[in-house]
C-alpha positions, 0 to 999 in steps of 0.5 A: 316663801320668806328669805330667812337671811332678811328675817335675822337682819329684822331681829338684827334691826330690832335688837340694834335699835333697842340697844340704841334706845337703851343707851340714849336713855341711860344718857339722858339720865346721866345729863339730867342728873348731873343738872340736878347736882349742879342746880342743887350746888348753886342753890347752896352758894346763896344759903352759905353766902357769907355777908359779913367781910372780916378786917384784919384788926393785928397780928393775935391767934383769932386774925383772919391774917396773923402776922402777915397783916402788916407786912405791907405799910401802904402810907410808908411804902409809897 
């Protein structure tokens, strides 16, 4: 006759592993979507790559600087 006590510890056993093959799975989903999230972040660093640098020109509204462009006179302050 079966021991009842090593029948429970079997469903025990098998809902265990279950349970563990679940969670490894939910977490390789979460690792691979956020490999996706990171690849599709990188791929848009070259799609906005800006190539054109813009100098400062003076102190007006459009400057990249303003005033603060000429608060530094490098050929006087040496």
């Amino acid at each position: 006759m079966s021991d009842p006590m090593m029948k429970d510890f079997g469903q025990f056993q098998t809902a265990w592993m279950q349970a563990w093959v679940a969670a490894s799975r939910q977490g390789l989903e979460m690792w691979k979507h956020m490999f996706d999230m990171q690849h599709k972040m990188l791929r848009q660093v070259g799609q906005y790559h800006r190539d054109h640098v813009e100098i400062a020109t003076g102190a007006s509204f459009t400057d990249k600087y303003g005033k603060r462009a000429h608060d530094i006179d490098p050929e006087r302050d040496v």
